[in-house]
C-alpha angles and dihedrals in degrees: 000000000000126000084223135003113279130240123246103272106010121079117211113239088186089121093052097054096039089056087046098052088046084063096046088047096042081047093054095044091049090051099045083052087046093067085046098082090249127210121210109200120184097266101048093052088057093046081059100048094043083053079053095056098048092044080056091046098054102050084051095049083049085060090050126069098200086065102042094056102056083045092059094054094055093044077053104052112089097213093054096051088051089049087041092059094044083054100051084050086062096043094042080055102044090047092059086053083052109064108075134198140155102262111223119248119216108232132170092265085045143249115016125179104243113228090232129100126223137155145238094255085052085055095049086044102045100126097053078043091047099037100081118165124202098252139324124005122173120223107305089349110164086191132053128262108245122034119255134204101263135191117221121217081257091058095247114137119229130184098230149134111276122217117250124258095235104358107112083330088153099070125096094202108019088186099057100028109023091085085045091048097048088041091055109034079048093055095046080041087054099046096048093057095058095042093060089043096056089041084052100043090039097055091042090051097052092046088060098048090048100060080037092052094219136130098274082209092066093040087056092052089051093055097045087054097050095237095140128101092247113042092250096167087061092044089050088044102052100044080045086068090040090053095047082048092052096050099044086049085053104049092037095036086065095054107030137020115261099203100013118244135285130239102301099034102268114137125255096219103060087039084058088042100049083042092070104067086054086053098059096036086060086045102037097024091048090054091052087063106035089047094077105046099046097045093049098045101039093048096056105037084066100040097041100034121163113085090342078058091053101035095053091039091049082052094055096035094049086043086055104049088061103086104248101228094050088052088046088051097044085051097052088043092053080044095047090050094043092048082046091051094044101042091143087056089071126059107182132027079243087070102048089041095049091046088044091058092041094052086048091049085056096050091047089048094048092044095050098044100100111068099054080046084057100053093035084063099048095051093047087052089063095035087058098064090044118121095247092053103042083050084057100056093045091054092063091263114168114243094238092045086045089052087043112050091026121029104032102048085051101057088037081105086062093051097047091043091055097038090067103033081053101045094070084052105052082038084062091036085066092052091049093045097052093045088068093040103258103101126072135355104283075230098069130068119249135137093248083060102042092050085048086057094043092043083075084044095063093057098057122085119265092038105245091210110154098081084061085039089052090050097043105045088049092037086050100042086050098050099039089055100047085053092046084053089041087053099054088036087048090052102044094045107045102097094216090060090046086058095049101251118114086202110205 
């Protein structure tokens, strides 16, 4: 697939150097982590690997064309390269919370490693980290949110609203000034953001003119119409939002307090923020598990049938007769009392926390298995009987090789369709789990813990809500674009609509 259509005569390489300069950039980034004293917790080391696998997969599906072609008609779908973007904001997200160092602490005699461990996205964070209030603060709030008792310059005691520490601290008059303020640091927010974007886009486009050696001018009305293979004028528009947002989060995030602050003064926004990166581990994390069990033994139960069919059917139908959430909670208590025995095993809270979802990742792996097993046999039992690999096994064909070269590539549709239907539910799993108290560790930021703790808030008065509005709105815009993207994925890669049918 091109990023435009080629002249007569001169292929376009755009795709090769843009790939190069990926890994120069990903090289760069992993070196200059590398002099930060990094720290590679469980879970970081599988995100990696799971980035390595889909960097795999995709240099294979580029060799297939049954793969590519499926592949075209999303890239091709406005509605998927808009969710597609959305998505690569999270991961991008939930990558910088996951490189991990000690940070360095300045002393008298000089700098220390702290034994603390903090990541890239809490450096770029540092002042919602830092800008901690004393207790409850409502959205861009400049007093706090319950009246305390207060001393005036003359002595005399008042029960009244004190000011914050940092929210909206700069303001002489917060009545008369604090609308005007947001107003204004939102509109230079606003039009720095769109300034970087059209620098960006502009530069990117006249590069490519230039190795096209065409009129940028043209190519830009091009992209504007939409006359390109990929939507490109959706995919610039929407990271251009995500960049304004970026930018107005980041000038008003510094003055007032997005989404107020929880219990114990801590703000909202960077608790939403830090919650991303557990959301996809439990999505992501929890597929690179369940995938091979559920592609080995529902392959060849299909393919092998006989007493390998029953055994492994007898496996998935006695795992799903155990209600999922009892076995989830039997596993986290067994967790909890092991953590509690070996104390000394485990340094920082970031390391019981990250073993704890982990752990959690594994047990929902293990536990959802079975359906994509169950679809994956009853294709290979049809895909046994097919023409090609009857021919095969007449031909003397090893069964592994066979299962290899020939089944799998051809239910690889099946596994891809249910691998991103599945990711918005176990993204919603962790949120329920957490809200009962079996899911992760109550130390470590996630939407199911922030709307536990929100679930006591809405029973004060007055109703503390935006801690549950904050979860929600992430966890929402998350999961509605990963089933906007399944939807497209589902579509192009179902074979009886290719060939035109909707079946029943």
């Amino acid at each position: 697939m091109t990023l435009w259509p080629a002249q007569p005569g001169r292929p376009v390489a755009l795709r090769d150097r843009g790939l190069l300069f990926l890994l120069l950039l990903a090289a760069v980034c992993l070196a200059a982590y590398a002099l930060w004293r990094p720290v590679v917790l469980w879970t970081d080391g599988l995100l990696f690997l799971l980035l390595g696998v889909v960097a795999c997969f995709v240099v294979y599906a580029r060799r297939q064309e049954h793969l590519r072609e499926p592949w075209r008609q999303v890239a091709r779908s406005r509605v998927a390269m808009a969710a597609a973007v959305v998505l690569a904001a999270y991961a991008i997200i939930a990558i910088l919370d996951s490189l991990h160092f000690h940070p360095s602490i300045k002393t008298a005699g000089g700098n220390v490693v702290s034994p603390a461990v903090v990541s890239v996205l809490d450096k770029l964070l540092r002042p919602l980290r830092e800008h901690t209030e004393t207790t409850y603060s409502a959205p861009f709030a400049t007093h706090a949110y319950a009246k305390e008792m207060m001393e005036r310059p003359d002595g005399t005691r008042v029960r009244d609203y004190p000011r914050l520490r940092y929210g909206g601290a700069h303001l002489a008059d917060p009545d008369r000034d604090e609308a005007a303020d947001v107003l204004q640091t939102a509109a230079v927010a606003v039009i720095e953001g769109g300034a970087a974007c059209a620098l960006v886009i502009g530069g990117a486009l006249m590069f490519i003119a230039l190795l096209r050696r065409q009129p940028a001018g043209a190519l830009l009305r091009r992209v504007l119409a939409g006359r390109t293979d990929v939507p490109w004028n959706v995919v610039l528009g929407t990271a251009s939002l995500i960049v304004v947002l970026v930018f107005v989060a980041a000038h008003l995030g510094g003055r007032y307090h997005l989404f107020g602050t929880d219990k114990v003064g801590q703000d909202v926004f960077y608790q939403a923020l830090k919650s991303i990166r557990t959301g996809l581990l439990i999505g992501t994390l929890t597929t690179l598990v369940m995938l091979p069990f559920a592609i080995l033994l529902g392959v060849m139960a299909g393919y092998f049938r006989g007493w390998v069919d029953d055994v492994i059917q007898y496996l998935y139908t006695t795992l799903n007769s155990v209600p999922g959430v009892l076995l989830i909670a039997a596993a986290v208590l067994m967790l909890q009392v092991y953590m509690a025995n070996h104390a000394d095993s485990f340094t920082s809270i970031e390391q019981r926390s990250d073993l704890r979802l982990l752990f959690l990742c594994i047990i929902l792996g293990i536990t959802s298995w079975t359906g994509l097993c169950r679809l994956l046999r009853g294709e290979a039992l049809k895909l046994r009987e097919s023409d090609f690999v009857q021919a095969a096994r007449a031909l003397g064909v090893g069964h592994f090789v066979l299962l290899g070269r020939h089944i799998v590539p051809n239910v690889m549709h099946i596994v891809m369709i249910t691998v991103v239907l599945d990711f918005s539910g176990l993204v919603l799993a962790e949120a329920v789990l957490s809200y009962i108290n079996i899911g992760v560790d109550p130390a470590m930021n996630s939407w199911g813990n922030m709307i536990n703790g929100a679930r006591l808030e809405m029973a004060r008065d007055p109703v503390v809500w935006w801690s549950l509005a904050a979860a929600f709105s992430f966890m929402f815009v998350l999961v509605l674009a990963a089933n906007l993207f399944a939807d497209v994925v589902r579509d192009a890669f179902d074979p009886r609509l290719r060939r035109g049918g909707r079946g029943t």
